[in-house]
N, C-alpha and C positions, 0 to 999 in steps of 0.2 A: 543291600549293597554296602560294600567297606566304603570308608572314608579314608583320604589319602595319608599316608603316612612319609611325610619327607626329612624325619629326622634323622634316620639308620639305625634306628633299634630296629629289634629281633624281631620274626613274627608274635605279634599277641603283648609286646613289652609295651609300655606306658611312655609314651615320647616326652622329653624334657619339658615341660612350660614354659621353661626362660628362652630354650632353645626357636632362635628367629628360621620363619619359613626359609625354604630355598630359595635360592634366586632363578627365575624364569631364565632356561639358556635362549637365545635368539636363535630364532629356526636359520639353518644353514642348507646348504643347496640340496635339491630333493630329497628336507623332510623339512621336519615343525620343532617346534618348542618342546611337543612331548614325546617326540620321535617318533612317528607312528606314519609320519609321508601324509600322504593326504586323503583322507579318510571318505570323499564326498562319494556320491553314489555309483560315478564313473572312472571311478579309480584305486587300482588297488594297493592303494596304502591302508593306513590306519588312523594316523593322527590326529590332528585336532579334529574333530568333528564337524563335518559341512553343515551348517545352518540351514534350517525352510525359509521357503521362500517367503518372505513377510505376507500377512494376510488383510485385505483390505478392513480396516476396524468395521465393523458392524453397528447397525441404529440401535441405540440404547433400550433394552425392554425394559418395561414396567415389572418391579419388582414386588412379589405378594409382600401387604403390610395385615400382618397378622392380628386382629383387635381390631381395625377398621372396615365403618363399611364400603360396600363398592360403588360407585358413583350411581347415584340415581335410587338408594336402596336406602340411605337414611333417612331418620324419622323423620316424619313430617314430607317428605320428598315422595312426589308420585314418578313410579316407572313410564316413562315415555313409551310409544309404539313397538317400538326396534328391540324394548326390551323384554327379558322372561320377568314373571311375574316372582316376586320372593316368593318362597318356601314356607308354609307353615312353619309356626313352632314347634317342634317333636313334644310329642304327650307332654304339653304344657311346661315344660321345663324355664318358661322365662323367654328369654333373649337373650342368651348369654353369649358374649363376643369371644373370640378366641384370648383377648388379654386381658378379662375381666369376667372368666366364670364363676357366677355368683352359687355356691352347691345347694345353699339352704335359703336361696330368696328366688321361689319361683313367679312365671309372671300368671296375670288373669287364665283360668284354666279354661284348654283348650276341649272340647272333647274327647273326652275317652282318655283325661288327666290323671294325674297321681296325686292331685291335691298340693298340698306341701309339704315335701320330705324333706323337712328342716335338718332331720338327723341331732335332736339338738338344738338346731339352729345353729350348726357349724358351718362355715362358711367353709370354702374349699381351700381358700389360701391362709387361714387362721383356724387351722383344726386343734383341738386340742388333745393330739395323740403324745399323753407325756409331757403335758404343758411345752409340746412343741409345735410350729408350725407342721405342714405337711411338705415346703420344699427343701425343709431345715429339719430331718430327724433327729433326735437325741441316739446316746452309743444304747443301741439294743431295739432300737426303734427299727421296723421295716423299711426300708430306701432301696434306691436303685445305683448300682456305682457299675464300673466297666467292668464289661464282660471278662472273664477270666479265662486263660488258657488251659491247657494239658495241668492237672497237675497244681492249680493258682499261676502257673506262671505264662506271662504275656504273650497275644496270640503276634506272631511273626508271619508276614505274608510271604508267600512265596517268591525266588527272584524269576526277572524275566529270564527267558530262553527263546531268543529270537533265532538261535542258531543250532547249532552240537553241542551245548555245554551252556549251565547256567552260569548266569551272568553277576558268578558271587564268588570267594574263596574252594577252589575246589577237594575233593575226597580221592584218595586213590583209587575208587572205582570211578569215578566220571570221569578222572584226566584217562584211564584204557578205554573207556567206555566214546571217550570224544574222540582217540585215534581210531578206530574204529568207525566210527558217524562220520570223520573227515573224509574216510574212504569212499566211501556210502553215498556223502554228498557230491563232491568232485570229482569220481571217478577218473575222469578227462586228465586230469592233471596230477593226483597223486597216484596213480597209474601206471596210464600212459603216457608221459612225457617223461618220470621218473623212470621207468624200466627204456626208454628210450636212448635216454641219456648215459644208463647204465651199459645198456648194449654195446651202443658207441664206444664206450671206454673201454670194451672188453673186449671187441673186436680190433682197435687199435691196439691194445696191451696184447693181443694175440699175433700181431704181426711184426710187433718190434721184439717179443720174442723169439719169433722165427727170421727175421733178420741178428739177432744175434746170436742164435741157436750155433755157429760153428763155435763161438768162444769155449761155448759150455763143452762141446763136443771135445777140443784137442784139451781141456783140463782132464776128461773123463778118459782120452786114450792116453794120457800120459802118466795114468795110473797105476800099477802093476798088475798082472794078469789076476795074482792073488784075489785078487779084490772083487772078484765071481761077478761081475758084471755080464760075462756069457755073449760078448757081441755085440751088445745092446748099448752101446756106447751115444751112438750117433739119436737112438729112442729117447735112452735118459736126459742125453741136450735138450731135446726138443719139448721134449713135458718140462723141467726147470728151468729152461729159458721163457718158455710160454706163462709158467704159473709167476717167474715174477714179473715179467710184463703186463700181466693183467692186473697182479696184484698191486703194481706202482698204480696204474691207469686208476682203476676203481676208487684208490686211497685219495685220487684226486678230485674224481668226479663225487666222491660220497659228501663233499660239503655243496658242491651245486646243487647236487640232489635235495641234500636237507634245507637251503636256500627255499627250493620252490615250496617243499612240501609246507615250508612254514609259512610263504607268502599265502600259500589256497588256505592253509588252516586258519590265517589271519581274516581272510572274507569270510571264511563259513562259519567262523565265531557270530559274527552279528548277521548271520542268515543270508548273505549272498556267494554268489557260483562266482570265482573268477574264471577270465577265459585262459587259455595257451597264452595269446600275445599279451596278454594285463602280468601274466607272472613272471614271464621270460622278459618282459622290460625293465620289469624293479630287481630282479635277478639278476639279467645281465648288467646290468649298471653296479653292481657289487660283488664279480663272480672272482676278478682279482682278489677282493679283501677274504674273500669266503677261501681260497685256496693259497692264501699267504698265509691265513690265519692256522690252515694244518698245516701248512710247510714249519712253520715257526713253531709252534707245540712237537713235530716231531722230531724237529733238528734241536729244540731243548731237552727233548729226553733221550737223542741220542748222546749230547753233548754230558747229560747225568749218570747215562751208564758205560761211558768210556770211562769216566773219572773215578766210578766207582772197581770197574775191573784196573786200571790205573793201581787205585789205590790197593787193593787187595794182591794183587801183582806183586809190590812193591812188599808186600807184609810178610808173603811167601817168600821173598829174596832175603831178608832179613832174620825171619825165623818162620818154621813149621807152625809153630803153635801161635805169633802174632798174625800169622795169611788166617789159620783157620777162624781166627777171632773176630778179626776184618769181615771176612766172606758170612761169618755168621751174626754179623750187626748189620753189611749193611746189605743187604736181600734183604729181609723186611725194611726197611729205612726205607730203600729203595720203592717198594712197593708202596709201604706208605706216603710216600711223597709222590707217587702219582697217581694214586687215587684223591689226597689231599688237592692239586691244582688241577686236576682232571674233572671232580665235583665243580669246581669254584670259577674253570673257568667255560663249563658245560652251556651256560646261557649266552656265551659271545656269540656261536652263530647263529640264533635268531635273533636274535639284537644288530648285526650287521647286516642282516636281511632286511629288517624290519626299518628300523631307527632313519640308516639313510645321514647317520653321521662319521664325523673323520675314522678312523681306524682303533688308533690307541685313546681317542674320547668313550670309543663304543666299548673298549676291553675294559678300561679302567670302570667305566660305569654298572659293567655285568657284573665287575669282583665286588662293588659295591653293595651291587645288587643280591647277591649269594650271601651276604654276612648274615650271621644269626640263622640262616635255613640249612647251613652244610648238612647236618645230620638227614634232613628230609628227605633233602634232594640226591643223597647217596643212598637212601634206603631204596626208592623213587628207581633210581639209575640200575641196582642193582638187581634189584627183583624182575624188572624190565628186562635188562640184558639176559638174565639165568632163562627165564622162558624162552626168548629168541633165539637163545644159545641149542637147549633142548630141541625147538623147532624148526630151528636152518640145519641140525644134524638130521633130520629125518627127511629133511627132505634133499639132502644132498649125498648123504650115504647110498643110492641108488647108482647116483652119477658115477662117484669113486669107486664103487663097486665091478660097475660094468666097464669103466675106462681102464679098469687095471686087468682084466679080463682081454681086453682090446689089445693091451699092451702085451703081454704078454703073448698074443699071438702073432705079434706083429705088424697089427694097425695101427702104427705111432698117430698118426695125424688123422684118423677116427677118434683114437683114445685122446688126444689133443684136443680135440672139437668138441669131445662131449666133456672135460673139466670145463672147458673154459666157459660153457653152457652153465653147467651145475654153480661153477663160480658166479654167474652172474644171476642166476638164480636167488642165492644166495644173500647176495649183496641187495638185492631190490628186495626181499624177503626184511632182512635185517634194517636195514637204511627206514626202507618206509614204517614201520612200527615205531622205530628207537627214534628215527626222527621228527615226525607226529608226538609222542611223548615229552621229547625236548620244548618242543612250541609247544605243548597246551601246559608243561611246566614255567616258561617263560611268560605267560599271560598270567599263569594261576598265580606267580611270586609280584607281578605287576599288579594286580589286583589288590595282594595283601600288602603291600607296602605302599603303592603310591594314587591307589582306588580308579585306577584303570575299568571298571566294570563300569562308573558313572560315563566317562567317553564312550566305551563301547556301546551303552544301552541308547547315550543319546545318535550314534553315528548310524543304531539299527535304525532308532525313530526316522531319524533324516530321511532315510532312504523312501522313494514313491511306491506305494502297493504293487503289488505282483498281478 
């Protein structure tokens, strides 16, 4: 298990010495000190860890004293009724007591003796191997030191794994390896209440685009005949009014979604099932900050790329050659500035899920928390997303396939039904992986920085047997 790191070094860096611990925040309204809500057996939070129940102290045993004898067994002393009779002396070897084995002073020989194997007349505790004692070898002398590991180096026991994931700094195959297990374990809930909720969203987003589906319509016949549209005017409303109605809906529900998936991931960490109502309660009580928090990320990046086409605009107005200069600094700029606060600010929402504190305590504490790991957690993000990417096209290319087939024969609102299908498909395909991934990244970065795995192991222990 790590030990906590509360200085803000890097993973693996050396924390200051001089530098004084953090200060314990005061738990604030449903969560703790260490944000994690409240971790006991019937609740699912995380946090401080519920205690067992105290256990009645126990009568004192009699502890072996090794070198004496047992009552009733020393010299001179006869065994009473109730007791066993002593033990002969093994082939005359004395009486040697456990803290006073004499090697080369045996006692009166018993039958069927060895006489006296003096060796010498080396005693066992003053042997003279190298005019050394025998608990005391000289360097070359045979002794017994700790066992050695792989290699000489020191045997490491394994961590526990009460749950989906051991309970120590994790490897990029366990954090897929635990989304995956989350699956497996809570079905109920990263499932079915995720793809539920999904639905929802995409059934409402398919009806407010069909309530605004004429807007779309009189832009599309006020087009010029040129523009080979072929009649289909009223069609084409209807599929791009629907697709972005679903697509706003979904862009809203995908942080609720990721909310629960991280509250179940957060019990099946230390080996319990949360139910439907244990996750929709710590969930709904944060579902506002969960969809403020992408409202505001994406009105910041709309707000960056207005400024940038702005600017590039502005380049082109003044000369040819300073637009093309603009436009080709800043695309990538642009790009890199949102993969730069998009890594950094990747662990806000299971930290707002989780934590159960104010809004911008929880943001400021994630960016905190992401210093020193950017590179991981974007290698992490990336490789994650490229696969999903790969596998929500396979399995949605069907959909788009046959809906445009639909359309073109005239089934607008068949071919309607099955995007917004394939869209939701989609979105539950994607969401639940990428966001499982997110949570078992925000535990694995809580671990190596602030030894999160010692709460979690103790919150598994808490918990009463199954």
């Amino acid at each position: 298990m790590s030990t906590p790191d509360t200085s803000g070094t890097p993973d693996g860096a050396t924390p200051d010495p001089t530098a004084a611990p953090g200060a314990t925040t005061p738990a604030g309204p449903g969560g703790d000190a260490g944000g994690w809500g409240a971790p006991a057996y019937d609740a699912p939070g995380y946090g401080a860890p519920g205690s067992a129940a105290p256990q009645p102290p126990s009568q004192p045993q009699p502890q072996p004293q090794y070198g004496q004898y047992a009552p009733g067994y020393a010299p001179g002393q006869v065994p009473t009724a109730d007791q066993p009779p002593a033990p002969d002396a093994p082939c005359g070897w004395g009486q040697p007591t456990y803290g006073q084995p004499q090697y080369g002073q045996s006692a009166p020989q018993a039958p069927g003796g060895y006489g006296q194997p003096g060796y010498g007349q080396v005693q066992y505790g003053q042997g003279q191997y190298g005019q050394g004692q025998y608990g005391q070898p000289q360097y070359g002398a045979p002794g017994y030191g700790p066992p050695a590991g792989f290699a000489g180096a020191p045997y490491v026991p394994p961590a526990a794994k009460p749950g989906i994931i051991p309970l120590r700094p994790l490897s990029l195959g366990e954090i897929f390896d635990g989304a995956f297990g989350a699956i497996r374990h809570n079905p109920r809930v990263m499932l079915g209440m995720s793809a539920l909720v999904v639905v929802i969203a995409t059934v409402i987003g398919a009806l407010l685009g069909w309530a605004f589906s004429g807007y779309f319509a009189d832009f599309f016949l006020s087009l010029p005949s040129e523009s080979g549209l072929g009649g289909m005017e009223n069609d084409f409303a209807m599929l791009y009014s629907s697709t972005l109605g679903t697509g706003l809906t979904t862009s809203l529900a995908t942080p609720i979604v990721s909310g629960l998936l991280t509250v179940s991931i957060g019990q099946s960490v230390i080996g319990r099932k949360a139910t439907i109502g244990e996750v929709w309660s710590q969930v709904g009580r944060r579902a506002w900050f969960l969809i403020g928090f992408s409202l505001l990320l994406g009105l910041a990046w709309a707000v960056a790329v207005a400024l940038v086409v702005l600017l590039v605009a502005l380049g082109f107005a003044a000369t040819t050659g300073l637009g093309v200069v603009l436009l080709v600094v800043a695309l990538p700029g642009l790009l890199v500035l949102a993969v730069w606060v998009g890594t950094r600010t990747g662990l806000v929402p299971p930290a707002l899920a989780l934590e159960g504190q104010p809004f911008w305590a929880t943001v400021r504490r994630s960016w905190r928390l992401t210093r020193g790991s950017f590179w991981r957690l974007f290698g992490i993000y990336l490789l994650a997303y490229v696969a999903m990417y790969v596998v929500v096209q396979i399995v949605v290319s069907p959909f788009s396939i046959v809906s445009t087939f639909l359309l073109a024969a005239g089934q607008a609102f068949v071919a309607n039904a099955l995007l917004a299908l394939g869209v939701a498909v989609s979105t539950i395909v994607m969401t639940l992986f990428l966001g499982s991934v997110v949570a078992l990244l925000y535990i694995d970065v809580r671990m190596r920085r602030e030894g999160l795995d010692v709460e979690l192991a103790a919150a598994a222990n808490a918990q009463p047997p199954a």
